[in-house]
C-alpha positions as CSV (number, residue, x, y, z in Angstrom):
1,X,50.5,-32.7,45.3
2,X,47.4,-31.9,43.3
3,X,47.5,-28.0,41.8
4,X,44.0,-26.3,41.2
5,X,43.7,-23.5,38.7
6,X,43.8,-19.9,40.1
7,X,40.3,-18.8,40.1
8,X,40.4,-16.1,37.6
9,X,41.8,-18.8,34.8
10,X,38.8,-20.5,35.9
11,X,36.2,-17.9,35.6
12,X,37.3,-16.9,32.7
13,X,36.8,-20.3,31.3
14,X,33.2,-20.4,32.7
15,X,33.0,-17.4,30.7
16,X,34.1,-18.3,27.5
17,X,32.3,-21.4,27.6
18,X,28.8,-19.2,28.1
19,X,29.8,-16.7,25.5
20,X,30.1,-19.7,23.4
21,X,26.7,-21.0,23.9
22,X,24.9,-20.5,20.4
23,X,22.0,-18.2,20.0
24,X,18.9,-19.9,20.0
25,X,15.4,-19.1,19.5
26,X,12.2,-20.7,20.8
27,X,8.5,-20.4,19.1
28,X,5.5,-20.0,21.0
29,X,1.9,-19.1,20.2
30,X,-0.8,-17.8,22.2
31,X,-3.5,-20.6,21.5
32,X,-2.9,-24.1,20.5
33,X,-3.2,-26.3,17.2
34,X,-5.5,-27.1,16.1
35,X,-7.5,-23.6,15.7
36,X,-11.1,-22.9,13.1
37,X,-10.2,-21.4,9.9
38,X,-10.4,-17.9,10.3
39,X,-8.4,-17.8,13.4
40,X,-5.4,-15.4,13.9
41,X,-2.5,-17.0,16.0
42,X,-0.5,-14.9,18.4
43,X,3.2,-15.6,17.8
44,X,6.2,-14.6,20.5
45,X,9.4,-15.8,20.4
46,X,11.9,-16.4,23.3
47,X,16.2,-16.0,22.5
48,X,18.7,-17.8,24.5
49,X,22.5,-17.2,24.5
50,X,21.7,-13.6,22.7
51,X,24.9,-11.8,21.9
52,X,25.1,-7.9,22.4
53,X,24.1,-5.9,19.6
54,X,20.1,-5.7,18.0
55,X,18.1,-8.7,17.1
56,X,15.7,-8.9,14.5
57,X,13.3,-11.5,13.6
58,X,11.7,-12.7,10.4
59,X,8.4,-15.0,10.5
60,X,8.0,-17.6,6.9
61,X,5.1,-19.9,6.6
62,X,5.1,-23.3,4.4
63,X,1.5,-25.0,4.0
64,X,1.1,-28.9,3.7
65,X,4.7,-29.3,3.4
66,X,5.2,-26.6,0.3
67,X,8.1,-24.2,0.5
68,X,8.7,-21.5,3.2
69,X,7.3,-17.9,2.0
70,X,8.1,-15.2,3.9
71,X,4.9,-13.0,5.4
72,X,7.4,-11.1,7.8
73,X,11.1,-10.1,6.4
74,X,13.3,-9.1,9.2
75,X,12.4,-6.1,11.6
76,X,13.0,-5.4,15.3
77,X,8.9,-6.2,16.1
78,X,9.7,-9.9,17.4
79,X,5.7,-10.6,18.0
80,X,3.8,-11.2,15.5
81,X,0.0,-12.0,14.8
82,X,-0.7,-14.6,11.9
83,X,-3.9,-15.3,9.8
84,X,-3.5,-18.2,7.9
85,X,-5.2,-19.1,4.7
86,X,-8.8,-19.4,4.6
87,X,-8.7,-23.1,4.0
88,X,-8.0,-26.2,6.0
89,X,-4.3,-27.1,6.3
90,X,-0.6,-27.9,8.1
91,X,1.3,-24.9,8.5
92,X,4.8,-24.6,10.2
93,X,5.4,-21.4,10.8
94,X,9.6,-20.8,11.1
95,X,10.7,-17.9,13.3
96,X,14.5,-16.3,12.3
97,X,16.1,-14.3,14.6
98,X,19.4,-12.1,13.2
99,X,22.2,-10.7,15.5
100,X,22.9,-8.0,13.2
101,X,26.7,-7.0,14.7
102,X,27.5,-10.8,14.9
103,X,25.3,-12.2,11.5
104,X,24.6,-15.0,13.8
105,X,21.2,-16.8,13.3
106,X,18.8,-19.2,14.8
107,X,15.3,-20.4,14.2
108,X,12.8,-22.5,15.4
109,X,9.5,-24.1,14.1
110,X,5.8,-24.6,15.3
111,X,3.5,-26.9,13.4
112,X,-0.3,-25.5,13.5
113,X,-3.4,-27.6,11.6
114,X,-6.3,-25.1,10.9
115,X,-9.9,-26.7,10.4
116,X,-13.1,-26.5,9.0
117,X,-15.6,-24.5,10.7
118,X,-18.6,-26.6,9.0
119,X,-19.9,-29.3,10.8
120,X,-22.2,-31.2,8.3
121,X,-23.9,-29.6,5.5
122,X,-24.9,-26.2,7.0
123,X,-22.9,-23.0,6.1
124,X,-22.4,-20.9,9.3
125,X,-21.4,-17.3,9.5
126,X,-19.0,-16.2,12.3
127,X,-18.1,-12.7,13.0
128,X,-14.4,-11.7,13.5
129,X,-11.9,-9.0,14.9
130,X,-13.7,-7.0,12.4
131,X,-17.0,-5.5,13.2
132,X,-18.4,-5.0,9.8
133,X,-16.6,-8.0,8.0
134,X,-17.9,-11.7,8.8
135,X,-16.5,-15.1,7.9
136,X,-18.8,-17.1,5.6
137,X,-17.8,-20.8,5.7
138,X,-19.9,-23.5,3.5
139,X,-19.3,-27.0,3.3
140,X,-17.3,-28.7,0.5
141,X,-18.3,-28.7,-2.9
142,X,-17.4,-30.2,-6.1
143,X,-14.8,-29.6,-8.4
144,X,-15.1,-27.6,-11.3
145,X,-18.0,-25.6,-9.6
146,X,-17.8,-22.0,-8.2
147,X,-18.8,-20.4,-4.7
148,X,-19.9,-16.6,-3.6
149,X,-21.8,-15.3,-1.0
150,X,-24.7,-12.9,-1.7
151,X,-25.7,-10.4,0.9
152,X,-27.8,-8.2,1.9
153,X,-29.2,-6.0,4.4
154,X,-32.8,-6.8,6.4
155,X,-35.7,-5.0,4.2
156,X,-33.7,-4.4,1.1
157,X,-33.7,-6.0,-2.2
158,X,-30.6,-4.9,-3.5
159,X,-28.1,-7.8,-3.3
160,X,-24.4,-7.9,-3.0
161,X,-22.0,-10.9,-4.0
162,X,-18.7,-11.6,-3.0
163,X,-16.5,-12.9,-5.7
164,X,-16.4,-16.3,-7.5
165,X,-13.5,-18.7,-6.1
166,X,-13.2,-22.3,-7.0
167,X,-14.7,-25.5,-4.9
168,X,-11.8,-28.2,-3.5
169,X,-13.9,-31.0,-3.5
170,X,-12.3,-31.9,-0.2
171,X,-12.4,-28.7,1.8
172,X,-14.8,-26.2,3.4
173,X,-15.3,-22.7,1.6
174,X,-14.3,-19.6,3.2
175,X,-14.8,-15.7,2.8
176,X,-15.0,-12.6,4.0
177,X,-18.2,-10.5,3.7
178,X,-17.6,-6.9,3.8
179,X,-19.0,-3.6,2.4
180,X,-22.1,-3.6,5.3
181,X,-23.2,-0.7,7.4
182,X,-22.8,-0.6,11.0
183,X,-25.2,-2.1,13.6
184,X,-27.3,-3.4,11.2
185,X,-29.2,-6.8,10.3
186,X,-27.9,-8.9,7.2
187,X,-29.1,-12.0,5.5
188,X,-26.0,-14.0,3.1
189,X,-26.4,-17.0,2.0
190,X,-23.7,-19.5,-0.3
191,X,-24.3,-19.2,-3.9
192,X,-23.1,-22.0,-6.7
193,X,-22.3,-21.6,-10.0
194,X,-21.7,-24.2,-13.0
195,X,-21.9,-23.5,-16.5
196,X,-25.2,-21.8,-17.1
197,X,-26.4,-22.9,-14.2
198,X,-26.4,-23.3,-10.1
199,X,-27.8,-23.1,-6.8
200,X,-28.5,-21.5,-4.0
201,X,-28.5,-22.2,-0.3
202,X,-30.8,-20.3,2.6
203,X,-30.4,-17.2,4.3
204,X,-28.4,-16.8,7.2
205,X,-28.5,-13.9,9.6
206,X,-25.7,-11.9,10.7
207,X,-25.5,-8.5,12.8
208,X,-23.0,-6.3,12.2
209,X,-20.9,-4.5,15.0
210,X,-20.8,-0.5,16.1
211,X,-18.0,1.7,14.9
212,X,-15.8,3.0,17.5
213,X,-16.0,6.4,16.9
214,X,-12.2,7.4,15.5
215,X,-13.2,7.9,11.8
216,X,-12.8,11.6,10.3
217,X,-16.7,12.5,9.0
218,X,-17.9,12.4,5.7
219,X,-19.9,15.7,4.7
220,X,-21.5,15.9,1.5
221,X,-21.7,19.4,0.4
222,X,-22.4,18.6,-3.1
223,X,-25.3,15.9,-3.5
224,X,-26.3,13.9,-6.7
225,X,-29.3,15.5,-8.3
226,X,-32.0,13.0,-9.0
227,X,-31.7,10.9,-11.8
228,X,-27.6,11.3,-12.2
229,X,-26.4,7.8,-12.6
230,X,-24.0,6.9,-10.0
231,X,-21.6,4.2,-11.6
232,X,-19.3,2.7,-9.4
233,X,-21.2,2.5,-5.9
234,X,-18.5,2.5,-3.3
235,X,-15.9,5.2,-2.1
236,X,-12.9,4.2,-0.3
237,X,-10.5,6.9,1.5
238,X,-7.1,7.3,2.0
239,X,-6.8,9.8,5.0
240,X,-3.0,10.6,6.1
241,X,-1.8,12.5,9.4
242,X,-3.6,15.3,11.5
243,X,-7.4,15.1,12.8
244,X,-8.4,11.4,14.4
245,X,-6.7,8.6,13.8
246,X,-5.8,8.2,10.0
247,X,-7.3,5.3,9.3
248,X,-8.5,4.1,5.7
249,X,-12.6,3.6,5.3
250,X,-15.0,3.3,2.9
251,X,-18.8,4.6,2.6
252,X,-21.5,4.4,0.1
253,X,-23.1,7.5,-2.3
254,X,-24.6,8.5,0.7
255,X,-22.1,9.0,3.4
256,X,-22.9,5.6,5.2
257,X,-19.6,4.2,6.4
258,X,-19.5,-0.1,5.3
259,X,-16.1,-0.5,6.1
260,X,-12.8,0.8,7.9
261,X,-8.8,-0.6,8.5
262,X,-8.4,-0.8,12.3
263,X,-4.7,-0.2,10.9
264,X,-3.6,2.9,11.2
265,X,-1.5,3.4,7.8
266,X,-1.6,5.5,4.8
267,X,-3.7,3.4,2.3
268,X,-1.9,3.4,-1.6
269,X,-3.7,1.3,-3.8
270,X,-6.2,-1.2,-3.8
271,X,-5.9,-4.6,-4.9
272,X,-8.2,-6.8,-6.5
273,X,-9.6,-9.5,-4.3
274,X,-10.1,-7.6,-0.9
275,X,-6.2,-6.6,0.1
276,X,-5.3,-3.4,0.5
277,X,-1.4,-1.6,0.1
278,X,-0.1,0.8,3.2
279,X,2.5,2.1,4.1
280,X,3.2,2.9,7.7
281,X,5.3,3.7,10.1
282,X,7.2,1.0,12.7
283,X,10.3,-0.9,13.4
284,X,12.9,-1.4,10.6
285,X,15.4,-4.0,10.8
286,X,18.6,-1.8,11.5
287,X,18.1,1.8,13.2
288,X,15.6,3.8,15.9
289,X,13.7,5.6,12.1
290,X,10.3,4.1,12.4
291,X,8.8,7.1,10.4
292,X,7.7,6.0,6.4
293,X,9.2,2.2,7.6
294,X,6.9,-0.5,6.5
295,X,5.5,-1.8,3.2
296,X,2.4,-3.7,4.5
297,X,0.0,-5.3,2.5
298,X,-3.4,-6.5,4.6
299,X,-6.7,-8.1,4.1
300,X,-10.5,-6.9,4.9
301,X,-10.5,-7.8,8.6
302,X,-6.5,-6.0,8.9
303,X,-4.9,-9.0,9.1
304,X,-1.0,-8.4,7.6
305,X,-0.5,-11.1,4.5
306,X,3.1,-9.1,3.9
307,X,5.4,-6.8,5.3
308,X,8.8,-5.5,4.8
309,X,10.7,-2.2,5.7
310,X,13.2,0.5,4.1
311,X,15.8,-0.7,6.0
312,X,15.1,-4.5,4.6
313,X,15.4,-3.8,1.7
314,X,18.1,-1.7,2.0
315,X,20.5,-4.3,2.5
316,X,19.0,-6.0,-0.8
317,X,20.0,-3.3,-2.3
318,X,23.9,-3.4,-1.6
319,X,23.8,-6.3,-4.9
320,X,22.9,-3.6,-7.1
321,X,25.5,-0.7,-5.9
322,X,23.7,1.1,-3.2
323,X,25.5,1.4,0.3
324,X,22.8,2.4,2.9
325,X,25.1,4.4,5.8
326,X,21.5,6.3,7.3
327,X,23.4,8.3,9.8
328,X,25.0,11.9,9.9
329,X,28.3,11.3,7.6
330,X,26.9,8.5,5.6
331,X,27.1,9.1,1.8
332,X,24.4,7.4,0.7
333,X,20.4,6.1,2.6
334,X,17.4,4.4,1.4
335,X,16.0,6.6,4.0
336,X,12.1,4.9,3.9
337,X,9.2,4.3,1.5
338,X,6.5,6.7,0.4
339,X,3.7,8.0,-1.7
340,X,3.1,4.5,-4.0
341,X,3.3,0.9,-4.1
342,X,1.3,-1.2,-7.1
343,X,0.8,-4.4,-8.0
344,X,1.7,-6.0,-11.3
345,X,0.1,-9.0,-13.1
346,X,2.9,-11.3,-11.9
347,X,2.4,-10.6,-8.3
348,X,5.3,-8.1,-7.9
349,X,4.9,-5.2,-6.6
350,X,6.5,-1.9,-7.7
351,X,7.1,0.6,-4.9
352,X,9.1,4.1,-4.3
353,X,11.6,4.6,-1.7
354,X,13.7,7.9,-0.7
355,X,17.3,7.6,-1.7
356,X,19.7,10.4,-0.7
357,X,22.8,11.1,-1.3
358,X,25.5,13.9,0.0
359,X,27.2,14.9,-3.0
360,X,30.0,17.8,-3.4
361,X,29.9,21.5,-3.1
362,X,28.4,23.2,-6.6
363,X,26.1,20.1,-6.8
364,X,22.4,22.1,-7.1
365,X,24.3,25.4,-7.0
366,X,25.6,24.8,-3.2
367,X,28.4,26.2,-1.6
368,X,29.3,23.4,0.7
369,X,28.3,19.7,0.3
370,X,24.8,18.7,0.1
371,X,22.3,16.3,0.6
372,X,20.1,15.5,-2.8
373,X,17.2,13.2,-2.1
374,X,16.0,11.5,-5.1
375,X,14.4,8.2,-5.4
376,X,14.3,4.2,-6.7
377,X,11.9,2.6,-7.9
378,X,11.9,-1.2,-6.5
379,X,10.8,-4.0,-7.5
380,X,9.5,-6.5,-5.1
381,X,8.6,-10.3,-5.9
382,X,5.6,-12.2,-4.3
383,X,7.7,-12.5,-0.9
384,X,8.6,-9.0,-1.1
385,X,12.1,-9.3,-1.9
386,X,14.1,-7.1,-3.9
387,X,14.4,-8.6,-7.7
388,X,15.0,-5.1,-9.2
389,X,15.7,-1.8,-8.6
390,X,15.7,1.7,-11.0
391,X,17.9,4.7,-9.3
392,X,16.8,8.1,-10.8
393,X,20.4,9.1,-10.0
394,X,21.0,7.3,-12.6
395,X,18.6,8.6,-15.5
396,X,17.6,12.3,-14.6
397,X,20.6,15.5,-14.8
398,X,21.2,16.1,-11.3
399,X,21.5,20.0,-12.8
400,X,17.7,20.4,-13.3
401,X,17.1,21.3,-9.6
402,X,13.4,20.9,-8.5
403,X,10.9,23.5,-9.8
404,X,10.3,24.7,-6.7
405,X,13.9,24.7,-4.6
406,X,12.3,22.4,-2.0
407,X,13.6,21.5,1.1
408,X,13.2,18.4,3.2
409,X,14.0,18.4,6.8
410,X,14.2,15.1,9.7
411,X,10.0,14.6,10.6
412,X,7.9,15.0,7.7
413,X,6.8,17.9,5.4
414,X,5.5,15.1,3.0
415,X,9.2,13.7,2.4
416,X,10.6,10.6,3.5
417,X,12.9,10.6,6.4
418,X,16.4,12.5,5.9
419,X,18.9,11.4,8.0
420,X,22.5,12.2,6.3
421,X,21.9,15.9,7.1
422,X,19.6,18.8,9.0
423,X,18.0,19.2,5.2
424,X,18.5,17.9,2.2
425,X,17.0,19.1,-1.6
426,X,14.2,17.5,-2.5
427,X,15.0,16.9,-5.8
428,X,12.7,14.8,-7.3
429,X,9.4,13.8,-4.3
430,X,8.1,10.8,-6.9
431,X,4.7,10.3,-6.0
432,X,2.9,7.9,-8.7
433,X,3.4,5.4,-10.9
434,X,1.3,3.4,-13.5
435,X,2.1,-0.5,-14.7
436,X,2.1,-0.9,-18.7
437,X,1.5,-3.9,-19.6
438,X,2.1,-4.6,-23.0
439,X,5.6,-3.5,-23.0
440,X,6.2,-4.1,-19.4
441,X,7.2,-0.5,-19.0
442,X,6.1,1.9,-16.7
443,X,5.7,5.3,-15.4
444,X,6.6,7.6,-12.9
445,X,5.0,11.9,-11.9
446,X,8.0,13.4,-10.5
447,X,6.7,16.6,-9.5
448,X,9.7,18.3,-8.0
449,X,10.6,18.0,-11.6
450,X,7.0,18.5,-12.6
451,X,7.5,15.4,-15.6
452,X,6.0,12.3,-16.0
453,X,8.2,10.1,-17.7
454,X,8.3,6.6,-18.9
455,X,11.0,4.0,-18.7
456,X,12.7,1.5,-20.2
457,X,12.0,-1.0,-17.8
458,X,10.9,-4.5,-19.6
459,X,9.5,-6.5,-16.6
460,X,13.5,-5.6,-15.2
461,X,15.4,-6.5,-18.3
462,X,14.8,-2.7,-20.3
463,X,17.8,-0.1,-20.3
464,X,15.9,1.6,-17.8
465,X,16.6,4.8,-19.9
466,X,14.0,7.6,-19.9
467,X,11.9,7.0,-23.2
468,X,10.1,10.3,-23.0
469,X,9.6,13.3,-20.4
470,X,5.9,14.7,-20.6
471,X,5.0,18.4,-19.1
472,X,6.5,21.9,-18.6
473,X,10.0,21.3,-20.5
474,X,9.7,17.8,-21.6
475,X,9.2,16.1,-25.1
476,X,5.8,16.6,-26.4
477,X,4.5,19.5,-28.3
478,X,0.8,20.8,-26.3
479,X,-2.2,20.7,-27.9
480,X,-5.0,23.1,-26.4
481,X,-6.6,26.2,-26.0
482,X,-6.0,26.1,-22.1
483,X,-3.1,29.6,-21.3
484,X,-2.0,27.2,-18.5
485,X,-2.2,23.7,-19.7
486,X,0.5,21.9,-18.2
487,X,-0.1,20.4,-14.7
488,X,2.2,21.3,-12.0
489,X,2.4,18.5,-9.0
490,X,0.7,15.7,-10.6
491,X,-0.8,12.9,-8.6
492,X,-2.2,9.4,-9.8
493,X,-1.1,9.2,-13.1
494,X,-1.8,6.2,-15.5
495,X,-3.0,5.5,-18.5
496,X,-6.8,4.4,-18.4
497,X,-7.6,1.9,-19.6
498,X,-4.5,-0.1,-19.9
499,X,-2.7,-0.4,-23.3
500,X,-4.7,2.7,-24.0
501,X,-3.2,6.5,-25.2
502,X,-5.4,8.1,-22.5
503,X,-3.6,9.3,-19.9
504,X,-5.7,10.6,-16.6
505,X,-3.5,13.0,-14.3
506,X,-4.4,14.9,-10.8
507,X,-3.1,18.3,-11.1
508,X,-2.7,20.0,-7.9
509,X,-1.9,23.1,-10.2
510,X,1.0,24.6,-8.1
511,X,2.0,27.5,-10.7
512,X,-1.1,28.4,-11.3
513,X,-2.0,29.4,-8.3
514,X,1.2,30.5,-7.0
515,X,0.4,33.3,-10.4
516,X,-3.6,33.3,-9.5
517,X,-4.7,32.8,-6.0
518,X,-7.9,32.1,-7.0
519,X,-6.6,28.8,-9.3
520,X,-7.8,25.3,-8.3
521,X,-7.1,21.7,-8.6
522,X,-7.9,19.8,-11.9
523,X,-8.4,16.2,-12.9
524,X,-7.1,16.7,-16.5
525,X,-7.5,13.4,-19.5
526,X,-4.0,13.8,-22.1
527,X,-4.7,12.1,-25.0
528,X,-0.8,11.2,-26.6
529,X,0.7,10.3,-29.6
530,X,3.8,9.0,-28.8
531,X,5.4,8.8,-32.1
532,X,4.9,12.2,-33.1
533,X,5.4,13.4,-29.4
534,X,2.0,15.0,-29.1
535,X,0.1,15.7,-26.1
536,X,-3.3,16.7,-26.6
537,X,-5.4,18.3,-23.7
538,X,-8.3,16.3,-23.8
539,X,-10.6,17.3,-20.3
540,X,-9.5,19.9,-17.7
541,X,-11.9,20.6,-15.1
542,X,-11.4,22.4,-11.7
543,X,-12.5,20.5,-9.0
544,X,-13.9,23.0,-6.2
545,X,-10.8,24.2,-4.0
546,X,-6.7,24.5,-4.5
547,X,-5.0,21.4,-2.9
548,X,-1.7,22.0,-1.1
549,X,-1.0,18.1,-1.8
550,X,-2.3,14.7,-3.1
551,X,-4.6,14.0,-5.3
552,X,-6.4,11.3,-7.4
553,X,-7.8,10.9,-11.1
554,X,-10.3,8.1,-12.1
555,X,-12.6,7.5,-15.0
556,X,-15.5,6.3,-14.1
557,X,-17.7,3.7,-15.8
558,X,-20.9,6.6,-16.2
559,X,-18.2,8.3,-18.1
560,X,-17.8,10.4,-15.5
561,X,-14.8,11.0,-13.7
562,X,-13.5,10.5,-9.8
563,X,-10.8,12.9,-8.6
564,X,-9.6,14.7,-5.2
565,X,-8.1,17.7,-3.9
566,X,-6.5,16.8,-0.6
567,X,-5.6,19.6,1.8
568,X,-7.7,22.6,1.1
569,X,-7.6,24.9,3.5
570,X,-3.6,25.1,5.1
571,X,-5.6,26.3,8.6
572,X,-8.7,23.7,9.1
573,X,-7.3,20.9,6.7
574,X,-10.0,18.7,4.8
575,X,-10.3,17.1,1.8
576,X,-12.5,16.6,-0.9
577,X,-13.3,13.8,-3.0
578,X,-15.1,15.1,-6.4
579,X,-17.1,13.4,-9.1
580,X,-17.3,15.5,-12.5
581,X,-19.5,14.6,-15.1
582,X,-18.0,14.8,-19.3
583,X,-18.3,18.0,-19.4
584,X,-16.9,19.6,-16.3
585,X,-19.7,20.1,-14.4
586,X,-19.1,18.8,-10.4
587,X,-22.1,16.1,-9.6
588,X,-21.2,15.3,-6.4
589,X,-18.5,16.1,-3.6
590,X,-17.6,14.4,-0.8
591,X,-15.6,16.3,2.6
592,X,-13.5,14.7,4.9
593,X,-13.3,16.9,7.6
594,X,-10.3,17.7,9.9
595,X,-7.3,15.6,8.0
596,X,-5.7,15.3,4.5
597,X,-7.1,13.2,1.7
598,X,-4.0,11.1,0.2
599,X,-6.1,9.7,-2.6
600,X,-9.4,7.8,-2.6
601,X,-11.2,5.1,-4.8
602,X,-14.0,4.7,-6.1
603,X,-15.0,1.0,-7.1
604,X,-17.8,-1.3,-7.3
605,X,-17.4,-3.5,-4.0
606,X,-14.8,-3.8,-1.4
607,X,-13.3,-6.4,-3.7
608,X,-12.7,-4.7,-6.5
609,X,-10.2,-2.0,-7.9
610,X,-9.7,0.8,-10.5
611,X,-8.5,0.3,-14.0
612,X,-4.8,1.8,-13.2
């Protein structure tokens, strides 16, 4: 007699054979290979056998069979849209999917070829997503020779180039032309340059596309009086939260807008080449926080080149001693990034991140146990991974409470996300920092503290000790006849140029006015001898209104200088973006009406950047 297993031995044998089915993933994208260069490829995957618990998903691209770099580190966003290079080539694009309770993973592959857009000789121009940035593509040319673009628009003689970038002898060249006005005609045409020498192909014609209405106006209530040289032509904005959507833009001395992000992120710096810095908010790779998330960096048209979130790096993080818990009873949360990110001459990228921590009653002069939110400082290679960290826990006295008691609380108020407690200190609220080259130092304004200091850093191999503290308190002696010299809430710091003692600063001037109302913002210039610990007062001009926050400080090349009180006004926000001439006098003020002015830039094209 044959016996049968009872039917709920069997089922659950069914079952544990389907729980054992591996997680698997499965690429797909939303147009096939091959695709013009210039394209963006939708990219979706599909998971099989998912366990319970989140998944998250990292995208990594390798190019004619070079090594994997990641564009997309792990976050719960599973789509994503890809621009490849500008160039002909084989990608495979690998898709990662996480099971973050189980650590299982899975990935998958798609092979994409991306081709030339010439056929023949003749350049053409194609527009793109972007309605005020086209695609130049010319054919091959040889090695050893450089290509641009010059442009212009219809009826003026003013011409415009894009920058220099080497010929491959075998493949077509490609760039983006951008910095045009809106609905209007262009001619470009490909320039070559050898030696002393080159050439230059015909004009082309190109139409640019209408602006869809969600930027925050430009008024300018201060114009240039004739004859005031302008210096650096273009003015690029940094808008952040309130009013339309915050989206970053740029105009010319007169107002004209020539270029927007259809992103809509808080811009921090940027970056030689045509690639911007953001931050923004979005899916992380371990909780529901999508405020102050993402580290993006994009290119003209918006496309994302890199991105990466708090919670990402995060769990780099746990190599160098910090535990991210980021919910009530936690001890310890890299809570999300904020304020700054800059690039360094090695392609790294230094950006700040909110770090609390609950620490005991008496901490800060508290009665029960608190939450102190400080901040790192992290160093990110050219995949945006963590290769460094510096934890002003660490290096500052936890004693010194901020200046001005502050308090952060869960959804905003210009602090990252706190998410240990109701409200946490706001101990430090870093805001800037500026690159030094020759020593591979840097520094940070912490203006809870209301110091900018310098570090020990070394390129990540310093002590990451505090070499010197400068302001209200710190370790210079003042030099000037100003009663208030110090600034109080300082913005954009950095020394300009680099290598240089000059030291440009954005001085929201908190103190002062909180003694006189009628105080305003300065840009101030600190000329400092480190040795003897002297700080010497060198410009200090108000700028036309007191600014709540934010703030830039620029020299520009008419000797000049570029600064910006954000929020004037706590009622009808707007934000001004100033240009003072050497001695103090304003030239010319820009308004963006109806949200708050983060910083702004002002530059020669949309492919260029500041000094610091």
């Amino acid at each position: 007699m044959r016996h049968f297993p009872a039917l709920p031995s069997l089922l659950t044998a069914v079952c544990c054979v389907m729980q054992a089915a591996p997680l698997a993933v499965h690429l797909h994208s939303n147009v096939p290979s091959p695709q013009p260069v210039g394209a963006a490829i939708g990219l979706s995957p599909r998971i099989e056998n998912a366990p319970q618990g989140m998944q998250v998903f990292r995208y990594s691209v390798s190019v004619d069979g070079g090594p994997f770099r990641i564009v997309r580190d792990f976050t719960q966003q599973s789509d994503f849209a890809w621009a490849p290079g500008l160039f002909e080539h084989e990608a495979t694009v690998r898709v990662t999917v996480r099971n973050n309770e189980t650590k299982a993973t899975a990935d998958d592959q798609l092979k994409f070829r991306m081709v030339s857009r010439v056929k023949g000789s003749v350049p053409v121009v194609s527009p793109t997503s972007h309605p005020l940035v086209a695609l130049f593509s010319a054919p091959s040319c040889p090695e050893g020779t450089q290509f641009r673009v010059a442009f212009r628009a219809e009826g003026e003689d003013s011409l415009n180039r894009t920058p220099l970038q080497p010929c491959r002898a075998s493949m077509s060249n490609n760039v983006y032309v951008a910095g045009m006005r809106a609905d209007s005609e262009y001619r470009m045409r490909a320039e070559w340059v050898k030696g002393g020498g080159g050439k230059q192909g015909g004009w082309l014609p190109f139409h640019t596309g209408s602006l869809d209405g969600t930027l925050n106006p430009i008024v300018i209530t201060t114009p240039r009086a004739a004859g005031v040289p302008a210096g650096e032509p273009v003015l690029i904005y940094g808008p952040v939260s309130l009013g339309l959507l915050r989206r970053p833009f740029a105009t010319d001395l007169t107002g004209r807008v020539i270029w927007y992000l259809p992103a809509t992120e808080s811009l921090v710096r940027v970056i030689r080449g045509g690639t911007f810095l953001l931050l923004g908010e979005g899916a992380n790779s371990a909780n529901k926080t999508r405020d102050e998330q993402l580290l993006i960096e994009r290119d003209l048209v918006g496309n994302i080149l890199r991105e990466t979130n708090a919670s990402r790096i995060a769990e780099q993080l746990e190599r160098f001693a910090i535990h991210s818990n980021c919910q009530p009873g936690g001890k310890e949360c890299l809570s999300g990034l904020h304020h700054e990110a800059i690039r360094l001459p090695n392609g790294h990228t230094l950006a700040i991140a909110g770090l609390e921590r609950m620490m005991p009653a008496g901490t800060q002069d508290s009665k029960e146990p608190v939450d102190v939110l400080g901040d790192v400082i992290v160093d990110l290679d050219e995949e945006f991974q963590v290769s460094g960290v510096w934890n002003e826990f660490d290096h500052l006295d936890l004693k010194r409470v901020s200046v001005f008691k502050a308090k952060c609380h869960t959804g905003g108020g210009g602090c990252p996300p706190v998410l240990l407690a109701p409200e946490a200190n706001g101990w430090t609220h870093s805001n800037s920092l500026n690159y030094i080259p020759s020593t591979g130092d840097f520094l940070v304004s912490i203006p809870e503290q209301d110091w900018i200091v310098k570090v020990d850093w070394k390129n990540g191999k310093g002590s990451g000790k505090i070499l010197w503290r400068l302001g209200k308190g710190g370790d210079f002696q003042v030099e000037s006849k100003d009663p208030s010299p110090w600034f109080s809430y300082a913005h954009d710091i950095g020394f300009e140029p680099a290598g240089s003692n000059t030291l440009t600063v954005s001085d929201d001037s908190h103190a002062r006015n909180r003694a006189d109302p009628k105080s305003q913002t300065r840009v101030q210039v600190w000329t400092l001898d480190e040795d003897k610990r002297i700080a010497t007062l060198a410009y200090n001009t108000e700028i036309g209104g007191y600014s709540i926050c934010c703030g830039s400080a620029q020299i520009l090349k008419n000797g000049g200088y570029h600064s910006v009180a954000g929020w004037v006004d706590f009622a009808s926000p707007h934000g001004l973006s100033v240009e003072t001439d050497k001695n103090g006098k304003i030239v010319q003020t820009f308004e963006l009406e109806g949200a708050i002015l983060y910083r702004s830039f002002r530059v020669d094209d949309m492919y260029s950047t500041t000094v610091k």
